[in-house]
Residue frames as qw, qx, qy, qz and C-alpha x, y, z in Angstrom:
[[0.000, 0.889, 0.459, 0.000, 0.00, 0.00, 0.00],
 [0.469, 0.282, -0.047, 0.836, 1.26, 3.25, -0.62],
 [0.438, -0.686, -0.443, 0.375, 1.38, 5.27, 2.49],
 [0.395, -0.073, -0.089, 0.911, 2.65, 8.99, 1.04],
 [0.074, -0.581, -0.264, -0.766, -0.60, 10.66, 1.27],
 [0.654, -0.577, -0.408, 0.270, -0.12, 9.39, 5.34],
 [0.594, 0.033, -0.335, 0.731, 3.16, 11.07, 6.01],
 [0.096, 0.301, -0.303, 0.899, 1.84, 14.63, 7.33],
 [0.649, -0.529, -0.403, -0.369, -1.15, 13.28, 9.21],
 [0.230, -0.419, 0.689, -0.545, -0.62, 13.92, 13.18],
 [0.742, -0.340, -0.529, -0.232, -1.85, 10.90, 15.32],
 [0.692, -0.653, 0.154, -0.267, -2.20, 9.74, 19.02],
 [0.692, 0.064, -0.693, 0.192, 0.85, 8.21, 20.58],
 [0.573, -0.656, 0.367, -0.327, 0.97, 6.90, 24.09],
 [0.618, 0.196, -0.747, 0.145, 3.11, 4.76, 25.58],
 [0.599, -0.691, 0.089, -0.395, 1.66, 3.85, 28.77],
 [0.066, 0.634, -0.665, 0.390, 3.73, 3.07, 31.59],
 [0.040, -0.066, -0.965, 0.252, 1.32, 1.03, 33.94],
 [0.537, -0.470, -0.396, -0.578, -2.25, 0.10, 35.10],
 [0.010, -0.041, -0.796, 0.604, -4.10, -0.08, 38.57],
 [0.314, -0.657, -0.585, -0.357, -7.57, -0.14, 39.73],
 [0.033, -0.084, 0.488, -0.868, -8.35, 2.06, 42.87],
 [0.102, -0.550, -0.807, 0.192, -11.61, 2.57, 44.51],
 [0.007, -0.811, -0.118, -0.573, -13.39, 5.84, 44.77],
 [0.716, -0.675, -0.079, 0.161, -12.80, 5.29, 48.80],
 [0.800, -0.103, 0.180, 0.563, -8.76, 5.09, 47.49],
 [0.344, 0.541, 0.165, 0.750, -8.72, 7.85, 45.08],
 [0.176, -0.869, -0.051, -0.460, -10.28, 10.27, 47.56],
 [0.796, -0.559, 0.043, 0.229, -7.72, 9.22, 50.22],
 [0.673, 0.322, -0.084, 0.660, -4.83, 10.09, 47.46],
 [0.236, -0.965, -0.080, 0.075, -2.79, 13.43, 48.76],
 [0.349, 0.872, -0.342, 0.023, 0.06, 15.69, 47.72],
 [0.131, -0.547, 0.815, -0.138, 3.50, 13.12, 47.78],
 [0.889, 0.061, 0.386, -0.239, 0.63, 9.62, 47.55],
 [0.113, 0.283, -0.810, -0.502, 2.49, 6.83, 45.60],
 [0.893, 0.081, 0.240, -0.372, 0.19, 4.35, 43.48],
 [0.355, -0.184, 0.893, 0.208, 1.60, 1.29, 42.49],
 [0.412, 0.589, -0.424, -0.551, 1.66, 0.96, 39.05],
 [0.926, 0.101, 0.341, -0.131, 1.75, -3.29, 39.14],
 [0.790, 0.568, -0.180, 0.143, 4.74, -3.46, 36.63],
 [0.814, -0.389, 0.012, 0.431, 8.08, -4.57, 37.80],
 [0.138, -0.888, 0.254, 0.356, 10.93, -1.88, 37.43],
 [0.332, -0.450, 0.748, 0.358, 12.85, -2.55, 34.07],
 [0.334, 0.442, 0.808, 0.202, 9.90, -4.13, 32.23],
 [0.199, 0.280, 0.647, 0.680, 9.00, -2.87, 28.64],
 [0.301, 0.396, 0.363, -0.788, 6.54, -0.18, 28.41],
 [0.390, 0.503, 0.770, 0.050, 3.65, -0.32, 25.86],
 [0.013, -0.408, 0.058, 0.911, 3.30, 2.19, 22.88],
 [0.354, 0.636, 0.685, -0.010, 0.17, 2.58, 20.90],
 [0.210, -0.150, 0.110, 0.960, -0.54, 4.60, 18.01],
 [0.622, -0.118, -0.218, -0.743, -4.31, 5.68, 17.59],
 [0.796, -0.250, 0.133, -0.535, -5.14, 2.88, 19.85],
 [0.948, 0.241, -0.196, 0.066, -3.20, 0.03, 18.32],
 [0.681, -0.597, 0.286, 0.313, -0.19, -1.32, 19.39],
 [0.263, 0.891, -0.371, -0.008, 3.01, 0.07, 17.93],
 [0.681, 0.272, -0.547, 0.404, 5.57, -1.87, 19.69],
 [0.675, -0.700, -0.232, 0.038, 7.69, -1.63, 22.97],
 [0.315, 0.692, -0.282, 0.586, 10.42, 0.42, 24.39],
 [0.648, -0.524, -0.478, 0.276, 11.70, 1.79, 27.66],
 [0.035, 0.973, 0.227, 0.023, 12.00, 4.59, 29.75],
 [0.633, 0.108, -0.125, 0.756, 14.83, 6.84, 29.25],
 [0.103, -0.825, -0.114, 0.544, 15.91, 10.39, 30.44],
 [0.553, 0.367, 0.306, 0.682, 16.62, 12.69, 27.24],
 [0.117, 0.443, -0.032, 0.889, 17.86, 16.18, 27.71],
 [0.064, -0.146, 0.494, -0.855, 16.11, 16.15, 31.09],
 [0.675, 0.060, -0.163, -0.717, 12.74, 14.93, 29.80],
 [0.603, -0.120, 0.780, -0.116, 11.24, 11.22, 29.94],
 [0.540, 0.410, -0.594, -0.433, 11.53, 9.75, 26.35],
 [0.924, -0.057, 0.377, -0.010, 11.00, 5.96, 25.16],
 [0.086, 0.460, -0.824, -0.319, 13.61, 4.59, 23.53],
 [0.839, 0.350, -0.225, -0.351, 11.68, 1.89, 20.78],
 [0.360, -0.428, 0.829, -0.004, 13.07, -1.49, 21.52],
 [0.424, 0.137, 0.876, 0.185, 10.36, -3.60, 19.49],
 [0.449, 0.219, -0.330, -0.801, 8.10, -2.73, 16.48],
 [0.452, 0.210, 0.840, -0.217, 5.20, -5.21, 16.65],
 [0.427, 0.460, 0.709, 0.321, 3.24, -4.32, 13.14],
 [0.075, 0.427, -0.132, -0.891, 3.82, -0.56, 12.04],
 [0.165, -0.161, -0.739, -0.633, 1.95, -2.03, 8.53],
 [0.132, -0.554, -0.799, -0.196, -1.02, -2.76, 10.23],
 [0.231, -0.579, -0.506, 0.595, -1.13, 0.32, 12.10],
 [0.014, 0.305, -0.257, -0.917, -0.61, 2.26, 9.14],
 [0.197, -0.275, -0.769, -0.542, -3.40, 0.38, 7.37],
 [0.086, -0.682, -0.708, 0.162, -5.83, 1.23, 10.11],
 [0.022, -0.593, -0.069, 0.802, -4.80, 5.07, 9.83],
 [0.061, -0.150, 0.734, 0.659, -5.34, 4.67, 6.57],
 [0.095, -0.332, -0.934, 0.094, -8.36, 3.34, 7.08],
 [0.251, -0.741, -0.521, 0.342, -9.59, 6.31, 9.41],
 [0.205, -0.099, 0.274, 0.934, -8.32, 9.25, 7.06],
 [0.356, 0.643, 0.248, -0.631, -11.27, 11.88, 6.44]]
């Protein structure tokens, strides 16, 4: 598929770090300095998604003072481009 009428489309990336559930009892107990455990062992892969889909995996780095992922796996860019593709006005 030819993907060069993609290339200046913006999309969503996240690369989420962790999940938790809380309660509502839990959340209103949080307060300035509260930690929540995040359930993911220290060192393990984060998850990046673009529009919704998975992208691949990476981990966190510091760059220039900032948190950055550094891209460690690419799990199916094609198919992700074929759903943007997909979802193009």
């Amino acid at each position: 598929m030819d993907y060069s009428g993609l290339l200046d489309i913006e999309v969503e990336f996240i690369s989420e770090l962790g999940r938790t559930e809380l309660s509502i009892e839990e959340i209103l107990k949080l307060t300035k300095g509260s930690i929540i455990d995040l359930k993911k062992p220290v060192g393990e892969d984060v998850e990046s998604y673009i529009n919704g889909h998975l992208l691949g995996k990476g981990e966190i780095i510091v760059c220039d003072k900032n948190l950055a992922v550094r891209i460690n796996e690419i799990s199916d860019s094609n198919a992700a481009l074929d759903h943007i593709a997909k979802e193009k006005p």
